[in-house]
FISEKE-59601 format. One line per 10 residues: number of its first residue (from 1); their letters; for each residue x, y, z of C-alpha. Coordinates in steps of 0.02 Angstrom, whole numbers, plus 50000, padded with zeros to 5 digits. Each point is the difference from the previous one (the first is absolute). Layout:
<rs>
NUM	A	X/Y/Z; ...
</rs>
This chain:
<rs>
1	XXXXXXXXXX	50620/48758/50227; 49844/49940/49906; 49922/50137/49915; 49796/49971/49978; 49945/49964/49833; 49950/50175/49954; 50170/50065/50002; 50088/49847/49929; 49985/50060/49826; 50046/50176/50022
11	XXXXXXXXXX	50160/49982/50053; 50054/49942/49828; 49907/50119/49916; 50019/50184/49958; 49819/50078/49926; 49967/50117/49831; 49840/50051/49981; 49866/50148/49955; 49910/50106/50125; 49843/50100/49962
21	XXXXXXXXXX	49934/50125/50153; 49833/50074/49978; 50029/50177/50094; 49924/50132/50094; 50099/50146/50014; 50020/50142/50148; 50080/50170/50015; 50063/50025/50169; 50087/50170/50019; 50138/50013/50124
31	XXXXXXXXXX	49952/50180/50030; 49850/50045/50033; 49998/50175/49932; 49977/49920/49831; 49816/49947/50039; 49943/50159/50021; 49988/50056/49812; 49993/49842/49899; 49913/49826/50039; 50103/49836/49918
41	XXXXXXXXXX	49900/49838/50003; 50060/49832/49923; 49896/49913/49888; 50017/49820/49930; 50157/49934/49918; 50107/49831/49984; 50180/49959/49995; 50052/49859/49887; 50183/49924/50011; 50137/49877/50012
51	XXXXXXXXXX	50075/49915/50158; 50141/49905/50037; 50001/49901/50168; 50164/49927/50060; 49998/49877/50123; 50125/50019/50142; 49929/49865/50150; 49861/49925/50047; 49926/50130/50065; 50094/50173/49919
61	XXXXXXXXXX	49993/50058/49819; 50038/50166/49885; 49868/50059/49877; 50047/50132/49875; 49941/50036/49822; 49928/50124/49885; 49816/50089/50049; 49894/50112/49876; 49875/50118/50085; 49852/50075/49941
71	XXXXXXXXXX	49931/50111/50126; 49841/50142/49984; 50001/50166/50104; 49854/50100/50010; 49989/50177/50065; 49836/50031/50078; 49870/50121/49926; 50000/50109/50179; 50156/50079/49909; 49997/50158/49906
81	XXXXXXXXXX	50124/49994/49851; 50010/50127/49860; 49868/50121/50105; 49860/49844/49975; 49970/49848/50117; 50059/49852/49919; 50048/49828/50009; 50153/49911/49919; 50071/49841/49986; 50141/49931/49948
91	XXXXXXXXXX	50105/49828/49941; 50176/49959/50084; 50097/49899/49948; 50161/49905/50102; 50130/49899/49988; 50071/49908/50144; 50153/49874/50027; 49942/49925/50179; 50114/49903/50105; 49925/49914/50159
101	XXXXXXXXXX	50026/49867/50148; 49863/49887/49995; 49975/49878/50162; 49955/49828/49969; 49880/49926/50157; 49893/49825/50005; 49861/49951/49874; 50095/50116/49873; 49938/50172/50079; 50125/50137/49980
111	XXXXXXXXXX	50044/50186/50045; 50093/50116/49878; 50070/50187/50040; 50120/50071/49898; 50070/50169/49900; 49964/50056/49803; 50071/50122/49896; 49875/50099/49909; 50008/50093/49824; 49843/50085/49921
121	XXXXXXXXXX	49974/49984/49843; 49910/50172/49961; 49982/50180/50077; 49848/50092/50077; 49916/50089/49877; 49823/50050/50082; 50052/49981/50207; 50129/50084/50078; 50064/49817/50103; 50173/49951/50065
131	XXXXXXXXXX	50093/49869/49870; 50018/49849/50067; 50163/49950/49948; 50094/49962/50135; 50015/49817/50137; 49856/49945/50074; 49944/49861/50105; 49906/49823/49979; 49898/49877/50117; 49895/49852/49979
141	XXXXXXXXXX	49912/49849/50084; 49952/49852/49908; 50008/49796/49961; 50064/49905/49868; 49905/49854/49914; 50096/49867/49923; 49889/49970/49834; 50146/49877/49920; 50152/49940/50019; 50094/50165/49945
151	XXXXXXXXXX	49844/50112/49986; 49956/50115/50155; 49870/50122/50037; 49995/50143/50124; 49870/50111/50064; 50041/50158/50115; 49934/50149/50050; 50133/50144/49933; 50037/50183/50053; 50139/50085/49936
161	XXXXXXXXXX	50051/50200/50034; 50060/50077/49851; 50157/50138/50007; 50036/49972/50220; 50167/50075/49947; 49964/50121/49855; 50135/50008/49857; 49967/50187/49941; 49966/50126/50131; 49828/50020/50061
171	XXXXXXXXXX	49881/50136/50008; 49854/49927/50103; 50052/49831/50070; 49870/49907/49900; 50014/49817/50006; 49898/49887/49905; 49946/49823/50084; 49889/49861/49931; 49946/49847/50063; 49908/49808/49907
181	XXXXXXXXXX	50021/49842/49983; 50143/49953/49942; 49993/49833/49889; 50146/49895/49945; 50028/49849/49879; 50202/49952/49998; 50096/49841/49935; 50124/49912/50114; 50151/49942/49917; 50166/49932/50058
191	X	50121/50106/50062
</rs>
């Protein structure tokens, strides 16, 4: 079978690269009794990392690596804390180990779901929040652009759901989710 000239090159290469995600992130609560005293928003944040793309066909391949999260949660000022109305915010920070399917289709556009495992980096000192250690869950759309002969570039819209299945026992189902543009740069090299 003759492959077209976009995948011709991938099959003998495997990709390791750098991703950088500017983020929005999200609470969404599980239980909505939560809401009632406290109001989470996400703020702005990014996730830098490493990813490693192995290249099983033509059209299947396995991305894992190594993300670092930076992630803002802000607790509105409609909240009474400490008998005075205030508003808080405050800096997450996450490590994930993703591993993901991604689906090859023509002109180099592709569609990636997949699993991560989550570890935070520090407690909640300020809000009272779920931590999101725990498995959560990974999707993307994007396209590749061949820039040279082993140098690739990816662009995707990202949204990933921190903590799905919690490690530690919950108190208030709290899950945080963020969304961006997720940006890639990786090397091809021989298997």
């Amino acid at each position: 079978m003759c492959l077209p000239k976009a995948y011709s090159f991938d099959l003998n290469n495997n990709r390791l690269g750098i991703t950088f995600v500017p983020l929005v992130s999200k609470c969404y609560l599980f239980d909505n009794s939560f809401h009632e005293d406290y109001n989470f928003e996400g703020q702005s944040g990014y996730m830098l990392g490493f990813k490693y793309l192995r290249i099983i066909n033509d059209k299947i391949r396995i991305e894992t690596g190594l993300h670092y999260s930076e992630l803002y949660i802000y607790l509105g000022e409609d909240v009474k804390l400490d008998n005075f109305y205030q508003s808080r915010r405050e800096q997450r920070n996450i490590i994930s180990f993703p591993i993901a399917v991604e689906r090859g289709f023509k002109y180099d556009f592709f569609i990636t779901a997949g699993a991560q495992i989550d570890f935070e980096l520090n407690t909640w000192t300020k809000l009272k929040m779920d931590d999101q250690k725990g498995i959560g869950l990974l999707f993307s759309i994007g396209k590749t652009f061949h820039i040279s002969e082993n140098v690739y570039f990816s662009v995707a819209p990202n949204i990933k759901m921190h903590s799905v299945i919690p490690f530690d026992r919950e108190s208030n189902h709290q899950r945080l989710f963020d969304y961006g543009i997720k940006l890639d740069i990786t090397y091809g090299f021989l298997r």
